[in-house]
C-alpha positions in Angstrom: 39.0 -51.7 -84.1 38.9 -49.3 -81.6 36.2 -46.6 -81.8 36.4 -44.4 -79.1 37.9 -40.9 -79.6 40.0 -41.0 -76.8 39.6 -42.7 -72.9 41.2 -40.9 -70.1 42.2 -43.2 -66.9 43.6 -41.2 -64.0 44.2 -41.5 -60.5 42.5 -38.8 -59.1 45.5 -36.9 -57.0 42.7 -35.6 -54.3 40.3 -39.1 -53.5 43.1 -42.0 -55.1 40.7 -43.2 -56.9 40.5 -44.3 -60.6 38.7 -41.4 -62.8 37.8 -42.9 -66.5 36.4 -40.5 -69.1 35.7 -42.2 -72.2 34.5 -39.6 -75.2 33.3 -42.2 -78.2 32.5 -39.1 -80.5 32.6 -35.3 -81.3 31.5 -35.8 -84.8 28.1 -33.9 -83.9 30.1 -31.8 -81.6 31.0 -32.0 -77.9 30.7 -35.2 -76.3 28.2 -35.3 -73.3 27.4 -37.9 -70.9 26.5 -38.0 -67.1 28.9 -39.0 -64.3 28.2 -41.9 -62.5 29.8 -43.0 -59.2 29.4 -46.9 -58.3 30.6 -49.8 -56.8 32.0 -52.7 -59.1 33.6 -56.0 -58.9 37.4 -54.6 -60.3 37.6 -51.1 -61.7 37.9 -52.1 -65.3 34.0 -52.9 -65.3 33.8 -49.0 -64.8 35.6 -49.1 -67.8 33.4 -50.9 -69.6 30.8 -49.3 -68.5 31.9 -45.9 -69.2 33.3 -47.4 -73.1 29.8 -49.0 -73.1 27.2 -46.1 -72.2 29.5 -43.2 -74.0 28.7 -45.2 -77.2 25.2 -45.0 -76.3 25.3 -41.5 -75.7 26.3 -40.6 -79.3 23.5 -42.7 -80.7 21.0 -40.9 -78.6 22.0 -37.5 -79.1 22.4 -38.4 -83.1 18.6 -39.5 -82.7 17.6 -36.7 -80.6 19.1 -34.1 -83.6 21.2 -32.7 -80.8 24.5 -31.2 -81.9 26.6 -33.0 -79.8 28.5 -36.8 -79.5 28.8 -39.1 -76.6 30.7 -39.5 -73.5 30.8 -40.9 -69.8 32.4 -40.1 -66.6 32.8 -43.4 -64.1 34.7 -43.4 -61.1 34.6 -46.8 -59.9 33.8 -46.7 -56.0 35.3 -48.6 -52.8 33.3 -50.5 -50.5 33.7 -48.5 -47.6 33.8 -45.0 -46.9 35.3 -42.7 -49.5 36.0 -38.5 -49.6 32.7 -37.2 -52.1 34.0 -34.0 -52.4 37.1 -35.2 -53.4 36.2 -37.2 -56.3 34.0 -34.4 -57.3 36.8 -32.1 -57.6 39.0 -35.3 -59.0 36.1 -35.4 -61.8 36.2 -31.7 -62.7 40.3 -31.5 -63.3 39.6 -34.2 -65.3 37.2 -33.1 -67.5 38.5 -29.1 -67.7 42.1 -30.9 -69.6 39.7 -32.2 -72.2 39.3 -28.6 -73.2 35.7 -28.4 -74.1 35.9 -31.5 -75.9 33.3 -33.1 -73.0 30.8 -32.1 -71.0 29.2 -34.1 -68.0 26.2 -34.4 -65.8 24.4 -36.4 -63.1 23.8 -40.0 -63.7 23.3 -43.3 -61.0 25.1 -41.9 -57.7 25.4 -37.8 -58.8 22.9 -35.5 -58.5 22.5 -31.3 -59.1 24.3 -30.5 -56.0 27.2 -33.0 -56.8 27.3 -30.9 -60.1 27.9 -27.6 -58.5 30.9 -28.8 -56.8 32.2 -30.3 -60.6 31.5 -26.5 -61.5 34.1 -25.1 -59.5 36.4 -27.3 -61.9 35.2 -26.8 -64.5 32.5 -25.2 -67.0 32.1 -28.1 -68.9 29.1 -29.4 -66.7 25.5 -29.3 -67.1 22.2 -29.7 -64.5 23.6 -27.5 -61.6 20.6 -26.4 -58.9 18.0 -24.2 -60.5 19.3 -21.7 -57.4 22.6 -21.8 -59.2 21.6 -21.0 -62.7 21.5 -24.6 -63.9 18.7 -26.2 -65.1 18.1 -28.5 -62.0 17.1 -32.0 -61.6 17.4 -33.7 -65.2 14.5 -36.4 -64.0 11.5 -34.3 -64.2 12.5 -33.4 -68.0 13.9 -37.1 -69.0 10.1 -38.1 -67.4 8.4 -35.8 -69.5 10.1 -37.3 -72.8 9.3 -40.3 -71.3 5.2 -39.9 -71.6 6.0 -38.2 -75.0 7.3 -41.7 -76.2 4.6 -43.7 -74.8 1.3 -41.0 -76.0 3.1 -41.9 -79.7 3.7 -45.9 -79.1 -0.3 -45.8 -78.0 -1.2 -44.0 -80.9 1.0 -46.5 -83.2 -0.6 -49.6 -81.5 -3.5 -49.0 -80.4 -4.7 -46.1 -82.7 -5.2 -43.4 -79.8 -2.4 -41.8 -78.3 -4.6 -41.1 -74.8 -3.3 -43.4 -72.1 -6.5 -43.8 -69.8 -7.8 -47.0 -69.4 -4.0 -48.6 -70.8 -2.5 -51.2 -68.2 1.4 -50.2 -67.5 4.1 -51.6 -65.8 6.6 -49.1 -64.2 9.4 -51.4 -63.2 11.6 -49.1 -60.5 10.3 -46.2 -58.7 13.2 -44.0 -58.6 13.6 -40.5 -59.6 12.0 -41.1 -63.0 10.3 -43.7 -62.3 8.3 -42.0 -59.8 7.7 -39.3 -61.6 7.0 -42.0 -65.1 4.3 -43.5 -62.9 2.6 -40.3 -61.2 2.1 -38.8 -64.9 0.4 -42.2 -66.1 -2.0 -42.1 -63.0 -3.2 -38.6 -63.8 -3.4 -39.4 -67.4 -6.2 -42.1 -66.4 -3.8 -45.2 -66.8 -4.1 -48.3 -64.4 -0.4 -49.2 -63.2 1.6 -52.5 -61.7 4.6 -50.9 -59.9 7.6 -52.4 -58.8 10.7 -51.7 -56.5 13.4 -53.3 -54.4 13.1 -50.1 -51.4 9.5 -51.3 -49.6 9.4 -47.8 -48.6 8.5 -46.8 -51.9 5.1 -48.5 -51.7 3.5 -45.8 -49.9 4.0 -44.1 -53.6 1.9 -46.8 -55.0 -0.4 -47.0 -52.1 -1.4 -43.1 -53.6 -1.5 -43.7 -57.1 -3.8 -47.2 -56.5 -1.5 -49.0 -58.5 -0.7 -52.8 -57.8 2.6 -53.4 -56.1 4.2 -57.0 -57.3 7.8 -58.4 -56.3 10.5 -57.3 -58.4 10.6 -60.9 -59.3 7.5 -60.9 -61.4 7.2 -57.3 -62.3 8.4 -58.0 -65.5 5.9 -60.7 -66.6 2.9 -58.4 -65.7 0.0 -58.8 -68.3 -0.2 -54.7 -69.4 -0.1 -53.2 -72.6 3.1 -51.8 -72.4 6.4 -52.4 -69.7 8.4 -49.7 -68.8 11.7 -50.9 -67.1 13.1 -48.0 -65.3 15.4 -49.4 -62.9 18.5 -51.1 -63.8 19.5 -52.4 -67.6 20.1 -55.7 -68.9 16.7 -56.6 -68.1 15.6 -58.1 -71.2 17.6 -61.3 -72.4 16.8 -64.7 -74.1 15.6 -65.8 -70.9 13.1 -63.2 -69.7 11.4 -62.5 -73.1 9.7 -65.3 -73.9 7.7 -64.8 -70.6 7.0 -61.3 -71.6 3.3 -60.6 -71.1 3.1 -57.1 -73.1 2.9 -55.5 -76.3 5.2 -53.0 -76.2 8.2 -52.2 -73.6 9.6 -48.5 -73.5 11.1 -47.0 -70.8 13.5 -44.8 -69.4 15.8 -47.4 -67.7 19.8 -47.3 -69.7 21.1 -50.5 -71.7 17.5 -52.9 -71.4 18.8 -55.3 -74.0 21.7 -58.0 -72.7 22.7 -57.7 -76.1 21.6 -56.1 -79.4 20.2 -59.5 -80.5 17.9 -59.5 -78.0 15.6 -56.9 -79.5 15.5 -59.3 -82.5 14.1 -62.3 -79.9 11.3 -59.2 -79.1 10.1 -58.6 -82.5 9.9 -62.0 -83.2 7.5 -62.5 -80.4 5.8 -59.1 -81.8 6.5 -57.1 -79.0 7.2 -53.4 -79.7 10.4 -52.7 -78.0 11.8 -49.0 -78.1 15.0 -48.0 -77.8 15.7 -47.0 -74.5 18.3 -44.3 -75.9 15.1 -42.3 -77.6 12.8 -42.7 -74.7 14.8 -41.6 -72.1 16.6 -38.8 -74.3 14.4 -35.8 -72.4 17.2 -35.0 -69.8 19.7 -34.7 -71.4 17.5 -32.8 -74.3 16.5 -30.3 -72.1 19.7 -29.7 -70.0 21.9 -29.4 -73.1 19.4 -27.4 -75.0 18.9 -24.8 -72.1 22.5 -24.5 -70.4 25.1 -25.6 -73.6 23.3 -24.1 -76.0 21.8 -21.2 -74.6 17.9 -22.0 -75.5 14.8 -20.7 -73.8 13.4 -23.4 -71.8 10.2 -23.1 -73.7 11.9 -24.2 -76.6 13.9 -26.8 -74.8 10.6 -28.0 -73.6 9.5 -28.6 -76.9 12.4 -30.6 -78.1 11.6 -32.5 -75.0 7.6 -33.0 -76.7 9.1 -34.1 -79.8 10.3 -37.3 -78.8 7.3 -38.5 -79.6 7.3 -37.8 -82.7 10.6 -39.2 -83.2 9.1 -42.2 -81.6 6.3 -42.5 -84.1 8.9 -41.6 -87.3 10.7 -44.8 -86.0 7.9 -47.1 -85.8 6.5 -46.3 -88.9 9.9 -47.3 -90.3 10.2 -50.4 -89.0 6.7 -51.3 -90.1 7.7 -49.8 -93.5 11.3 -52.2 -93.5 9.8 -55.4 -91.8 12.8 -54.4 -89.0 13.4 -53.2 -86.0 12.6 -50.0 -84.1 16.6 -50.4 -83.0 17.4 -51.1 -86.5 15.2 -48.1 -87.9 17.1 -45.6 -84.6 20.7 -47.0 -85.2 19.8 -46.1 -89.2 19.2 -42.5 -88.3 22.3 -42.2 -86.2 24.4 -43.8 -88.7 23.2 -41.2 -91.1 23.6 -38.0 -89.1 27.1 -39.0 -88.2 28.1 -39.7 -91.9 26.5 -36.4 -92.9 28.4 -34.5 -89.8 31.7 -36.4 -90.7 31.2 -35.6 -94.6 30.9 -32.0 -93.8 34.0 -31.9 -91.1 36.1 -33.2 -94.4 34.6 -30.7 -96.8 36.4 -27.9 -94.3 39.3 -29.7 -93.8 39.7 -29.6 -97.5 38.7 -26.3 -98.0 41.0 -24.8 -95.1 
């Protein structure tokens, strides 16, 4: 069965290209979700993607206690040249008919400034410059929630929560990356790094980290790897040459499939859900510019994802399952409890 809410596929009258919002679920309340702009083999892999990471979306606002569902924006792109402002402007009609029903934000190929030209759409949009009232770059934030998740998986494995002297792998040095790996090197970790742009090794160079080929980055004997490049990085193939104990990291969809975290714990590696690591962004930016919180208190919803981290792990100890298992539980359960209470008023109205 189909479990979206709805999936809007449009040709965008300014850039004439295909614009695909997919919203999987307002149960929690507005859907939210980033927009992504990237090149694929035939547009209906945008779809996928869009039906694919929307889903994900709900499950990590459900987890992060955030009172919203799940959405994505993908507008598949051509090979050659293509109108940005355009699309932009494509994006935001699209997203102003759903009424408040969605909100977006940046994601792979959008950034803050991409958002302020969305806003002229539309209102329904979230991370627009700091200059512009918005709450900026989401990557500094979605970093932070980052450390939070790996001072908790410490303190879960290794009975300290301080970092310094812990071997990580940071596998991709982009936005959050970078910032993932410059926080570990001034909490005292010792780092591998990895990237495919050589010019990123400079970075490395200034953190003393060991640079290794993207090839091997993932079988890097550390205590923990944090994949924060691209997803489907973990598969029947590359985990039994894992060389960790844990893997937790910011990087969207790790797992080739669900079964896969399965293949980890059977190894007795510590995987955690990539949803609740990398939930800070969109924790902060929802908290401060949707919901009208100060970003002190944002901040600290950003913090707590440790402790969700932690609440997690001690379930799955407590179950004999999986971290996955123990987040997809808590989702499932705030989404019921939402759902009851929407029937409850329709009955009452």
């Amino acid at each position: 069965m189909f479990e979206h809410e709805q999936v809007v596929i449009r040709t965008g009258p300014r850039s004439g290209l295909p614009v695909i919002v997919a919203l999987h679920s307002t149960a929690l309340g507005p859907a939210l979700g980033g927009c992504r702009l990237a090149t694929y083999p035939h547009w209906t892999d945008g779809l996928t993607d869009a039906l694919r990471l929307s889903a994900a979306m709900t499950v990590k606002c459900a987890v992060a206690g955030l009172p919203n569902g799940g959405g994505k924006t993908v507008v598949p792109l051509p090979a050659g040249p293509f109108d940005r402002r355009a699309v932009l402007l494509d994006v935001g009609d699209a997203i102003e008919a759903l009424d408040g029903r969605y909100g977006t934000g940046p994601d792979v190929g959008t950034g803050p400034d991409d958002m302020l030209v969305i806003g002229t759409r539309t209102r329904h949009v979230a991370c627009r410059p700091v200059a512009a009232g918005g709450s900026g770059d989401s990557s500094t934030h979605t970093a932070a929630g980052v450390l939070a998740a790996l001072h908790a998986l410490c303190g879960s494995l290794f009975g300290s929560t301080d970092l310094a002297g812990r071997r990580f792998a940071v596998v991709g040095l982009g936005r959050v990356g970078a910032d993932v790996a410059r926080r570990l090197s001034a909490a005292g970790a010792a780092l591998v790094v990895s990237d495919v742009d050589p010019a990123r090794a400079a970075l490395a160079a200034s953190l003393g980290a060991d640079v290794v080929p993207p090839s091997s980055a993932l079988y890097a004997d550390v205590d923990v790897l944090v994949p924060a490049a691209l997803g489907g990085v973990l598969t029947p193939a590359t985990v039994p040459l894992l060389r960790c104990r844990a893997v937790a990291g910011p990087a969207n969809n790790q797992l080739d499939t669900a079964a896969t975290a399965a293949l980890l714990h059977q190894r007795g590696i510590v995987w955690v859900p990539d949803h609740v690591v990398s939930a800070g962004g969109v924790t902060y930016a929802a908290s401060v510019e949707l919901h009208g919180e100060p970003p002190a208190r944002a901040a600290g919803r950003v913090a707590a994802i440790g402790d969700t981290v932690l609440a997690l792990l001690e379930t799955a100890a407590r179950t004999g399952g999986t971290p996955l298992a123990a987040a997809d539980a808590l989702a499932a359960r705030r989404l019921r409890s939402a759902t009851g209470r929407q029937r409850c008023g329709q009955g009452e109205s």
